[in-house]
C-alpha atoms as an extended CHARMM CRD file, in Angstrom:
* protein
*
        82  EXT
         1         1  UNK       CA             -3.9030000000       17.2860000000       19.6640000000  PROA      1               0.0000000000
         2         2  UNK       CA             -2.4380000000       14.4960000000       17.8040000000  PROA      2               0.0000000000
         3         3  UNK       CA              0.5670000000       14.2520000000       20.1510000000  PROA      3               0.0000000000
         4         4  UNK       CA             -2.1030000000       14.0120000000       22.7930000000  PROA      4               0.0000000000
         5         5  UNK       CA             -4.3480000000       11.1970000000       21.2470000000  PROA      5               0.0000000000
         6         6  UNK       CA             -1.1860000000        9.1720000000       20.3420000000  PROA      6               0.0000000000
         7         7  UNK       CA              0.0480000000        9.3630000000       23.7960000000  PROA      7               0.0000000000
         8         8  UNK       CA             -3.3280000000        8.3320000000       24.9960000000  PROA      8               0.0000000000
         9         9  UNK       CA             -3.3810000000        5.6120000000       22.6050000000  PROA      9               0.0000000000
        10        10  UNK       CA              0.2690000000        4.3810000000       23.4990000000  PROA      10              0.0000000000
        11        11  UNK       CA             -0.5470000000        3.9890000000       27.5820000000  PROA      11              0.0000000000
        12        12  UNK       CA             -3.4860000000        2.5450000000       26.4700000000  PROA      12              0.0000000000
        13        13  UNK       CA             -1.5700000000       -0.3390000000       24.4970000000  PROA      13              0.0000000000
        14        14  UNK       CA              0.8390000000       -0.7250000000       27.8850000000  PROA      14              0.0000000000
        15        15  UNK       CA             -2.0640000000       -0.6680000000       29.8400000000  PROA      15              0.0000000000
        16        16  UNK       CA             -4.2680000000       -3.7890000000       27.4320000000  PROA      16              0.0000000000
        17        17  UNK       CA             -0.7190000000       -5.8080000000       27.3950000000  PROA      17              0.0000000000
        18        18  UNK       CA              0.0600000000       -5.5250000000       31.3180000000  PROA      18              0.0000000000
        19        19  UNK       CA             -3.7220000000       -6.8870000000       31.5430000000  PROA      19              0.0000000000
        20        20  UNK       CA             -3.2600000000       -9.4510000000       29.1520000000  PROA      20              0.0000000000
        21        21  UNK       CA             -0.0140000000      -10.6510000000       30.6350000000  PROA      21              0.0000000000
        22        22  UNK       CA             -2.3360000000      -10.7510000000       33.7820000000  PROA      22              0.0000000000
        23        23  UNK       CA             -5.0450000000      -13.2250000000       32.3860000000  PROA      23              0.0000000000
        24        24  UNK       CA             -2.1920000000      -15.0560000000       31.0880000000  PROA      24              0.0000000000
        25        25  UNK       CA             -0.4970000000      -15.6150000000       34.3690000000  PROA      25              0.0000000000
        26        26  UNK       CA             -3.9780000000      -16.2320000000       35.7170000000  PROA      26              0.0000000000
        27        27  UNK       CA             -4.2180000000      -19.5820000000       32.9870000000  PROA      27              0.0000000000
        28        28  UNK       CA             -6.3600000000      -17.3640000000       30.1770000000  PROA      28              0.0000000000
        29        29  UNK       CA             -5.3950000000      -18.7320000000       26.2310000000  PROA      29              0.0000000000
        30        30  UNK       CA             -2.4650000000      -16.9300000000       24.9940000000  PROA      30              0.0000000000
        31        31  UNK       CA             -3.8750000000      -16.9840000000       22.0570000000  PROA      31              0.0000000000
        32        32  UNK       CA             -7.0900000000      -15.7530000000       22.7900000000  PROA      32              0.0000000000
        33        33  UNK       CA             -6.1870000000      -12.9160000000       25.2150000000  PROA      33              0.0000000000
        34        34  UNK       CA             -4.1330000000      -11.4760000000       22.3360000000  PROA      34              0.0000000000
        35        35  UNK       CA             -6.7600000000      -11.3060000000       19.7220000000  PROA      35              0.0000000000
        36        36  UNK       CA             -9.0960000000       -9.4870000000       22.3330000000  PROA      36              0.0000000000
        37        37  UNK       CA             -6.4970000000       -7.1330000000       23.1080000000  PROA      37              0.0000000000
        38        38  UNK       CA             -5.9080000000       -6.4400000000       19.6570000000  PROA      38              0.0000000000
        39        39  UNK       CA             -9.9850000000       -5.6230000000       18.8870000000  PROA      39              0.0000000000
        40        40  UNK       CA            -10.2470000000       -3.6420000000       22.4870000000  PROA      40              0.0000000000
        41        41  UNK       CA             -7.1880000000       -1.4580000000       21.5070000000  PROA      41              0.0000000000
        42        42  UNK       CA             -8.5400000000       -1.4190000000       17.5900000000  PROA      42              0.0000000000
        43        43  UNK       CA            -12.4190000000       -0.3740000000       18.7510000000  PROA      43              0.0000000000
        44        44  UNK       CA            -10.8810000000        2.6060000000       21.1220000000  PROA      44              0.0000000000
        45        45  UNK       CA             -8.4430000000        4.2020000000       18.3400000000  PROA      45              0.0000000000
        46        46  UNK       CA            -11.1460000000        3.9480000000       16.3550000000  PROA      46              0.0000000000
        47        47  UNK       CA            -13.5250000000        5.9060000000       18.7880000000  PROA      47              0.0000000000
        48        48  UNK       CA            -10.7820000000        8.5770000000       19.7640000000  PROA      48              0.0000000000
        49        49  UNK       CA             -9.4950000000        9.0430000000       16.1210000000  PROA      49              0.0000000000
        50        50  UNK       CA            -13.7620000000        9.7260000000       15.2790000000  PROA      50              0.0000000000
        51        51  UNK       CA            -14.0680000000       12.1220000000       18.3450000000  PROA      51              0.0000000000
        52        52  UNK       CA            -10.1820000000       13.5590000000       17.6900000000  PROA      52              0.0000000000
        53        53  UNK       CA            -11.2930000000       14.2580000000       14.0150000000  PROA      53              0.0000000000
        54        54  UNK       CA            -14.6780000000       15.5540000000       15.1410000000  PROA      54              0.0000000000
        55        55  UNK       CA            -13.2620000000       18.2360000000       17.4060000000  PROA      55              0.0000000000
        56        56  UNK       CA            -10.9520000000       19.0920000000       14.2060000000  PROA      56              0.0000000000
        57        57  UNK       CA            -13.4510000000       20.1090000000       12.1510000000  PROA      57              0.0000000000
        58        58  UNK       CA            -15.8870000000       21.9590000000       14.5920000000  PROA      58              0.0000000000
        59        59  UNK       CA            -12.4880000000       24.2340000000       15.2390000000  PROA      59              0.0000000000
        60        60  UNK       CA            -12.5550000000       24.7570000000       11.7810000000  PROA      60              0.0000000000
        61        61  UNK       CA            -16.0380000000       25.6050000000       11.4030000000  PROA      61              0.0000000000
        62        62  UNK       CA            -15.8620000000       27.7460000000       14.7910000000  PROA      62              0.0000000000
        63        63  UNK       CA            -13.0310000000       29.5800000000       13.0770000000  PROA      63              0.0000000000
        64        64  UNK       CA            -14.0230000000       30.1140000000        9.9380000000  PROA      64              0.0000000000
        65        65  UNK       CA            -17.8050000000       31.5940000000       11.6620000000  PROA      65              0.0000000000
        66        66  UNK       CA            -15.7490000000       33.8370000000       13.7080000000  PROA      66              0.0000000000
        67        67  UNK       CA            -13.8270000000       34.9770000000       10.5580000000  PROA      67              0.0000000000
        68        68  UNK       CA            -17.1610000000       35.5630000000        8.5770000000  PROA      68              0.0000000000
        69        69  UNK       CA            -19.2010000000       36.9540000000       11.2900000000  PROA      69              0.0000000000
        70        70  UNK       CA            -16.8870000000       39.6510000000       12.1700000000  PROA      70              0.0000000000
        71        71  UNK       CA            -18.6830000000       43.0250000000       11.8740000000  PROA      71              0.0000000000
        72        72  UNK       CA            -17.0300000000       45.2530000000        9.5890000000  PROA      72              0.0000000000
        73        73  UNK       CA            -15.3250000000       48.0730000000       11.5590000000  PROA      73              0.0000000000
        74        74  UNK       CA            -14.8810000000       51.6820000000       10.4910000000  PROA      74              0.0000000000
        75        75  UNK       CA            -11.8030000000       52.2960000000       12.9650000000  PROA      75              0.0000000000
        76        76  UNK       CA            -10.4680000000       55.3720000000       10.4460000000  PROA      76              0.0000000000
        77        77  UNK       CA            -14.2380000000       56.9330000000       10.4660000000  PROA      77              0.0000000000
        78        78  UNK       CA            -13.7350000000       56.8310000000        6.2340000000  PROA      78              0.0000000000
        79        79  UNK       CA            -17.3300000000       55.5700000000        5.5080000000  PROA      79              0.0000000000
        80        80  UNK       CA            -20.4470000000       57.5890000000        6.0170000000  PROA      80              0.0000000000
        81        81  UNK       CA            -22.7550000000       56.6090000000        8.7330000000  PROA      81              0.0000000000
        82        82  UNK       CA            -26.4340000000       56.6630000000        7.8530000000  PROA      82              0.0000000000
């Protein structure tokens, strides 16, 4: 997943600079259009590192139920059934 979410996150950055170069072209601040891109691309990492983490742990959890919950199997026939 984290090869994923850091692919994601790099076409993301090439998309935010192609857009800024855009505005830029288009007579937008420089300046401005740079420090925008920089909080858009800082708010999404944020969001998809949060939901990338989430889906983390509720493997873990979903794992560690499954591991738990098994029923416990007699597959030799050793234990007496009631």
């Amino acid at each position: 997943m984290e090869k994923f979410v850091d692919a994601s996150l790099r076409g993301l950055d090439r998309g935010l600079r192609d857009a800024a170069n855009l505005l830029v072209a288009f007579g937008a601040r420089r300046d401005q259009v740079a420090a925008e891109r920089a909080e858009t691309f800082r708010q999404v990492r944020d969001k998809v590192t949060e939901f990338a983490e989430q889906q983390i742990e509720e493997a873990g959890r979903q794992r560690s139920d499954h591991q738990i919950n098994l029923p416990e199997l007699d597959l030799l026939g050793t234990k007496d059934s009631d």
